[in-house]
C-alpha positions as CSV (number, residue, x, y, z in Angstrom):
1,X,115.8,155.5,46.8
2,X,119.0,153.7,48.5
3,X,119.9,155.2,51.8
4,X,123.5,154.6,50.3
5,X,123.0,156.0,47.2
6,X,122.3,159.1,48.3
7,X,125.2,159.0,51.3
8,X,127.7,158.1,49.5
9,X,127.4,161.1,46.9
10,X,128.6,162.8,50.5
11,X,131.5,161.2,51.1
12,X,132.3,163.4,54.5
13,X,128.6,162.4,56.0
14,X,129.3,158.9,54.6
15,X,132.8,158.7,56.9
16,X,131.0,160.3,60.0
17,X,128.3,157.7,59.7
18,X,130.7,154.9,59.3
19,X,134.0,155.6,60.3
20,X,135.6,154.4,56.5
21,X,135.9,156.1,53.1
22,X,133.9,155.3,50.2
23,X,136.9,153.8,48.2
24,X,137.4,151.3,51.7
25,X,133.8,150.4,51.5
26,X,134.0,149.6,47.8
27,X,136.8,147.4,48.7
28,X,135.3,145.9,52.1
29,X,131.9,145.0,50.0
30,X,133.7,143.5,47.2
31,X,135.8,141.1,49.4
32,X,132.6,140.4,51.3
33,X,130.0,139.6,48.7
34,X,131.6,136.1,47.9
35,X,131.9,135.1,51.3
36,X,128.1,136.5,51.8
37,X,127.0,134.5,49.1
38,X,128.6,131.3,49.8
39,X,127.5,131.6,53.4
40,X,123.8,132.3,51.9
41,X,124.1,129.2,50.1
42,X,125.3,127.3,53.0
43,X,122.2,128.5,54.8
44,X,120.0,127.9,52.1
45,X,120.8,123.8,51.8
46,X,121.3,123.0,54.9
47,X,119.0,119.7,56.2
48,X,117.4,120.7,59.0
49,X,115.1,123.5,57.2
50,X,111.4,123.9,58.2
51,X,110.4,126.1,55.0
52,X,111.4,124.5,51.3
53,X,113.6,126.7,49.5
54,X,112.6,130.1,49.0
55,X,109.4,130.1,51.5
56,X,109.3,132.1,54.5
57,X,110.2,135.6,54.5
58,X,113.4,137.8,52.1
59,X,115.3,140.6,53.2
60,X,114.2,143.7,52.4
61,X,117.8,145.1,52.2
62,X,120.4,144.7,49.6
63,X,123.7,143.8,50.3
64,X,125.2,147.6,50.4
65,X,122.5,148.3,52.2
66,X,123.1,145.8,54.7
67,X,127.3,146.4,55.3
68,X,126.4,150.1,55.9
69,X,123.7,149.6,58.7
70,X,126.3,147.3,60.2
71,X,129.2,150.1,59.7
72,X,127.0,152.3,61.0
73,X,125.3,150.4,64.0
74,X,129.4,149.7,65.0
75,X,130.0,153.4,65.0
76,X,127.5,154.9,66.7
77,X,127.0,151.8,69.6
């Protein structure tokens, strides 16, 4: 199961973990994710690849996922 799925139903662990509320970490992924995405893009067609277009190896996180360990990596270091 999602790691966030299950901390955000706990919104008081969710803040000690990450220092924000659930509603500001609604907000802060939905101004995010089209800046995420366009920067992916960028990424993805730049010229100077060595692996065509979706070789080499995905993340294994999803974008919630991701913003939370980073939250939570800038909380706790």
């Amino acid at each position: 199961m999602n790691i966030v799925k299950k901390i955000i139903k706990k919104p008081e662990a969710f803040q000690r973990f990450t220092g924000i509320t659930v509603k500001q970490f609604g907000i802060l992924v939905k101004q995010m994710r089209p800046l995420w995405r366009k920067a992916e893009k960028d990424r993805l067609m730049r010229p100077d690849r060595k692996n065509k277009l979706g070789g080499g190896r995905s993340y294994e996180l999803d974008f919630y996922e991701a913003v939370f360990l980073v939250l939570t990596r800038y909380r706790l270091y």
